[in-house]
N, CA and C atoms as an extended XYZ file, in Angstrom:
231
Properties=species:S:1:pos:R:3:atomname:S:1:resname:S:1:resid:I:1 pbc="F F F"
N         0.823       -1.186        0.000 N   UNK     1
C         0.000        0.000        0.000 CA  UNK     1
C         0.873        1.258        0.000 C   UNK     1
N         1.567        1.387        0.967 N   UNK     2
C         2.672        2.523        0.639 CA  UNK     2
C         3.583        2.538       -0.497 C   UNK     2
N         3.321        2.117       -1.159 N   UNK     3
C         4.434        1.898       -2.383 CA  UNK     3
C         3.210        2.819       -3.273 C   UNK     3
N         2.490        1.794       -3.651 N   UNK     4
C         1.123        2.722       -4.207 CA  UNK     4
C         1.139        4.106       -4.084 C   UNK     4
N         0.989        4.368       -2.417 N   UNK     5
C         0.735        6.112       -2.420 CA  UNK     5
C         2.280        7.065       -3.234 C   UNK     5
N         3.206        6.121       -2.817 N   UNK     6
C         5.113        6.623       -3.166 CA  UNK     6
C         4.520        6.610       -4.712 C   UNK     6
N         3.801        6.021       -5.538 N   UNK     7
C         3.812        6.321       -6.940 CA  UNK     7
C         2.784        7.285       -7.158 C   UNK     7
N         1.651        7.404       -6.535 N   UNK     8
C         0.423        7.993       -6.819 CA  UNK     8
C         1.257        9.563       -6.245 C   UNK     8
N         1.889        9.932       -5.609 N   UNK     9
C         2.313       11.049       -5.437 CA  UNK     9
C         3.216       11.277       -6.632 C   UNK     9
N         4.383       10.367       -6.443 N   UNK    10
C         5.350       10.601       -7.389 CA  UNK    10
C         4.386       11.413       -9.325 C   UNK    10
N         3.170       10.534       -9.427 N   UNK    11
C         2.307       10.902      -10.830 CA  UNK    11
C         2.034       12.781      -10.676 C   UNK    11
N         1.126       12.465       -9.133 N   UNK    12
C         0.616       13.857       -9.339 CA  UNK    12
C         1.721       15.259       -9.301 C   UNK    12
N         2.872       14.836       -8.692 N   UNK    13
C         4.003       15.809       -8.956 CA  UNK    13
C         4.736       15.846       -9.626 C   UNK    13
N         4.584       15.091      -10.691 N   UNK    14
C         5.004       15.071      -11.774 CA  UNK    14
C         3.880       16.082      -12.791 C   UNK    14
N         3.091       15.974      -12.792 N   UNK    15
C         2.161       16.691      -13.404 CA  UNK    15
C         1.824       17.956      -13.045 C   UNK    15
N         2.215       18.381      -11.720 N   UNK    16
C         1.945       19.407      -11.099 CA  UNK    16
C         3.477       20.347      -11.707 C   UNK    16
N         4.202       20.195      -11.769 N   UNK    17
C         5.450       20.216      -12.581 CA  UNK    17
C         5.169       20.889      -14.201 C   UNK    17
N         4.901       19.622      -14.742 N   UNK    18
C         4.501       19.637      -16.170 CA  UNK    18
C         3.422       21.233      -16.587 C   UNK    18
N         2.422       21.368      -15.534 N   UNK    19
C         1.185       22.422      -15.421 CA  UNK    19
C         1.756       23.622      -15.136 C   UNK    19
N         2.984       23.716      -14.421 N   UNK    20
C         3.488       24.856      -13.949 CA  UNK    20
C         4.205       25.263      -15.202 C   UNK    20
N         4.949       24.408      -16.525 N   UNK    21
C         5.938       24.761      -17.287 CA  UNK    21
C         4.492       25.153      -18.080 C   UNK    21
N         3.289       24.814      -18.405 N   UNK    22
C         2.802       24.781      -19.048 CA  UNK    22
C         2.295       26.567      -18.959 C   UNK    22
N         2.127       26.333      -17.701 N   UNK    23
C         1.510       28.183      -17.365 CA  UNK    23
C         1.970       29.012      -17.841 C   UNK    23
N         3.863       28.647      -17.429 N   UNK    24
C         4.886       29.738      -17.473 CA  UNK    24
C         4.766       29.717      -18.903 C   UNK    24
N         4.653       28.925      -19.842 N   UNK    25
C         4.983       28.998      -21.778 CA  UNK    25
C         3.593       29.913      -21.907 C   UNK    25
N         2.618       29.631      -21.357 N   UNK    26
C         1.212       30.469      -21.686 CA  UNK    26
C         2.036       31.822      -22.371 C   UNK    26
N         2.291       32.264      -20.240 N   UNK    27
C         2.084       33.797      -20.113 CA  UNK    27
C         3.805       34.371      -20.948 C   UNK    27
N         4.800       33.495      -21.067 N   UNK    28
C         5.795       34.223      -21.445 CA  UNK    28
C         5.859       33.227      -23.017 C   UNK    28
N         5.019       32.715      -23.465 N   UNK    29
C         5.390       32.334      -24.606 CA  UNK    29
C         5.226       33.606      -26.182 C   UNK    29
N         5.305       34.954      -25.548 N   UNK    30
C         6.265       35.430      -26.930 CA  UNK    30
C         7.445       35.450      -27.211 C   UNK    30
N         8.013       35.148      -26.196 N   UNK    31
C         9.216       34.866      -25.946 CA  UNK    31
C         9.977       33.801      -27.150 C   UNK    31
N         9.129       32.774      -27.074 N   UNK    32
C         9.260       31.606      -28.119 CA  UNK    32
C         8.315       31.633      -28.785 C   UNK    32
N         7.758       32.681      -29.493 N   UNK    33
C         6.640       32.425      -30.461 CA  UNK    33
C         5.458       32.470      -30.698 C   UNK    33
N         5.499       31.874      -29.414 N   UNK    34
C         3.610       31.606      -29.212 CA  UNK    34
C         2.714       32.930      -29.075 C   UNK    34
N         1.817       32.657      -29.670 N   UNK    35
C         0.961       34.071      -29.047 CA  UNK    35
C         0.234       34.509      -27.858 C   UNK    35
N         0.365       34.950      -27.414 N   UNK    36
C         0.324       35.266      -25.486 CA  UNK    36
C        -0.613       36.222      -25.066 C   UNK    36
N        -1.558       35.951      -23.824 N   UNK    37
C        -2.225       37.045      -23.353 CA  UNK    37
C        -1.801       38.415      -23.441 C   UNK    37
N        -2.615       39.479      -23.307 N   UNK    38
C        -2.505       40.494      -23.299 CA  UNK    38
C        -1.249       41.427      -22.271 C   UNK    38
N        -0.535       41.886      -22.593 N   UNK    39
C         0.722       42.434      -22.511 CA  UNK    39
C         0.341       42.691      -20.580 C   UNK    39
N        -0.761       43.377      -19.993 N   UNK    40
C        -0.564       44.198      -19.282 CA  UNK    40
C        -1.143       42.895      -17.961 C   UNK    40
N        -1.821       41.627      -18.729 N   UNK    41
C        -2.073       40.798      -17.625 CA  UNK    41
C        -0.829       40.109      -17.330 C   UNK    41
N         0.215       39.860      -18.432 N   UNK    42
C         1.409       39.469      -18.378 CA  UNK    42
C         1.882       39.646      -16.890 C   UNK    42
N         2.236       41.327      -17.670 N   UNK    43
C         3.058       42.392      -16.261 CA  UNK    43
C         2.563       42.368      -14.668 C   UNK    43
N         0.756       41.989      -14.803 N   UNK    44
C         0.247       41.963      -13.162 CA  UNK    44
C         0.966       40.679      -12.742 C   UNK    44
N         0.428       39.590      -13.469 N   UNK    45
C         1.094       38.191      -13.061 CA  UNK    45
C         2.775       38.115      -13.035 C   UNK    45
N         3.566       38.682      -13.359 N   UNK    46
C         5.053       38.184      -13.447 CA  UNK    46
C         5.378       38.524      -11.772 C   UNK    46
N         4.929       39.162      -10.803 N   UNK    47
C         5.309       39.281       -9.744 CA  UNK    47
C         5.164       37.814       -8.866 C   UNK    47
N         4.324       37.495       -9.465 N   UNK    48
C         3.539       35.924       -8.517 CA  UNK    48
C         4.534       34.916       -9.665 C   UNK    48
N         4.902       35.312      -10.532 N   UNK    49
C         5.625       33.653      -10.827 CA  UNK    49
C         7.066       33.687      -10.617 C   UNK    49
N         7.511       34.150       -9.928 N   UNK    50
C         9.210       33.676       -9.616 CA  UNK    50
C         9.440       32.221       -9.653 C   UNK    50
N         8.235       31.628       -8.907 N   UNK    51
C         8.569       29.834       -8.851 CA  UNK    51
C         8.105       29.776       -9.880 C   UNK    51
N         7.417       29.913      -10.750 N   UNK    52
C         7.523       29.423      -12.050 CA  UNK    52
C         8.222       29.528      -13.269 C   UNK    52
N         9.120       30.840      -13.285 N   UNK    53
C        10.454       31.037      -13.908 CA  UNK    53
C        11.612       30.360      -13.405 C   UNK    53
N        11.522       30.223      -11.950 N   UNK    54
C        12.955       29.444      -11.741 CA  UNK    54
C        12.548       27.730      -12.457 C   UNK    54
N        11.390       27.244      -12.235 N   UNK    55
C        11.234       26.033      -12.713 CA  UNK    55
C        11.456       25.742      -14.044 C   UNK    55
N        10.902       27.140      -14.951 N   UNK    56
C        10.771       26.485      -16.423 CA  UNK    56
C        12.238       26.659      -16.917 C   UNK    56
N        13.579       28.054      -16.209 N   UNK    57
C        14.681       27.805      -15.741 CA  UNK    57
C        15.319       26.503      -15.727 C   UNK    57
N        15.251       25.926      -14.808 N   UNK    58
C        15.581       24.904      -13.863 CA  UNK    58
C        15.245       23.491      -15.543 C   UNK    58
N        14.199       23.463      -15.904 N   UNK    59
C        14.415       22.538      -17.494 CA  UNK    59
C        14.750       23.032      -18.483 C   UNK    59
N        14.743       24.133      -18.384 N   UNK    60
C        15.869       24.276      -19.938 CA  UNK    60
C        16.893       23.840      -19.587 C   UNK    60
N        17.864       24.117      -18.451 N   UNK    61
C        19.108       23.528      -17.811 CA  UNK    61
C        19.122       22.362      -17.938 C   UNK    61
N        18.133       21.347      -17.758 N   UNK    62
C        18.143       20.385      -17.339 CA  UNK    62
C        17.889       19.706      -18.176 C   UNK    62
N        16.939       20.106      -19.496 N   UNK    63
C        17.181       18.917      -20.499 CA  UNK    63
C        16.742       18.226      -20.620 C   UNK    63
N        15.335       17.650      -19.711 N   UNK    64
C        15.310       16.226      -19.716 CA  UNK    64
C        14.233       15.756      -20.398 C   UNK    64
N        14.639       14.610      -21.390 N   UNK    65
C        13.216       13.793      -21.736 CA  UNK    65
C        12.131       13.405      -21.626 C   UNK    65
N        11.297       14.063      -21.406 N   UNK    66
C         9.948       13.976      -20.576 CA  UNK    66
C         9.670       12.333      -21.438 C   UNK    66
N         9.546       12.090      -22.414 N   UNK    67
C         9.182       11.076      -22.541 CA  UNK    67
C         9.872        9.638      -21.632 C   UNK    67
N        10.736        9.465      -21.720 N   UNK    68
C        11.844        9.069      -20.754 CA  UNK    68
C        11.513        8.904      -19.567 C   UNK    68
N        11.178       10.113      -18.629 N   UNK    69
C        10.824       10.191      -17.442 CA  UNK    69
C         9.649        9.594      -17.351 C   UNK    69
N         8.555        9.894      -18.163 N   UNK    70
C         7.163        9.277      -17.962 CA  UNK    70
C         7.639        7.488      -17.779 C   UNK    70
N         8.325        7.114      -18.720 N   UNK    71
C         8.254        5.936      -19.079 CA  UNK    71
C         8.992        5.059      -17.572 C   UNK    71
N         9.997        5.989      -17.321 N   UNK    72
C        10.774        5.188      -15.784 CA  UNK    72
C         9.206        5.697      -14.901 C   UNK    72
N         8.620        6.294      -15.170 N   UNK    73
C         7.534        6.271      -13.872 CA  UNK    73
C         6.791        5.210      -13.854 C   UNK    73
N         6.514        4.715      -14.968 N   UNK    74
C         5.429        3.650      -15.406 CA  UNK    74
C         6.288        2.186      -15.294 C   UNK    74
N         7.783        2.182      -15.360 N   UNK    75
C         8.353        1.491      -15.680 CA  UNK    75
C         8.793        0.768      -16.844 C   UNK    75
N         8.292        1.360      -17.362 N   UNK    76
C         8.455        0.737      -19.207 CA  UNK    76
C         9.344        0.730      -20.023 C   UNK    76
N        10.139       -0.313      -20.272 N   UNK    77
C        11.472       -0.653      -20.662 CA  UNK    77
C        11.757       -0.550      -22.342 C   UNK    77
C-alpha cells in the first residue's frame, strides 16, 4: 500500500510540474513564439511567478526527456 501512495504522489508531482511549465509557456510564450495574453495581464502576473520562472529555468538547464521520465515512472522498458 505505501508503495502505491510513493507512486500515486510521485504521478501527481510530476504533473503538477509539467502544469506549472505549461503556465509559465502560456504567459511568457512570446518569448518563443507563441501568441500570449494580453501584454498588461502578463506584467500583473510576473510578480507571482518567480517559482515558475525558476522552474521552467531549472528545465531548460536540465534537459530532460519527458518522454523518458514518464516511461521510468510507469516502468516501461
Amino acid at each position: 500500500m505505501e508503495s502505491f501512495k510513493h507512486q500515486s504522489t510521485e504521478y501527481i508531482e510530476f504533473e503538477l510540474r509539467e502544469l506549472e511549465n505549461v503556465f509559465a509557456l502560456v504567459l511568457m510564450g512570446a518569448f518563443v513564439g507563441i501568441p500570449s495574453p494580453p501584454t498588461t495581464l502578463v506584467i500583473r502576473l510576473m510578480p507571482h511567478m518567480v517559482r515558475e520562472i525558476k522552474v521552467m529555468h531549472q528545465r531548460a538547464v536540465d534537459l530532460d526527456d519527458v518522454f523518458a521520465e514518464v516511461a521510468g515512472m510507469f516502468d516501461i522498458d
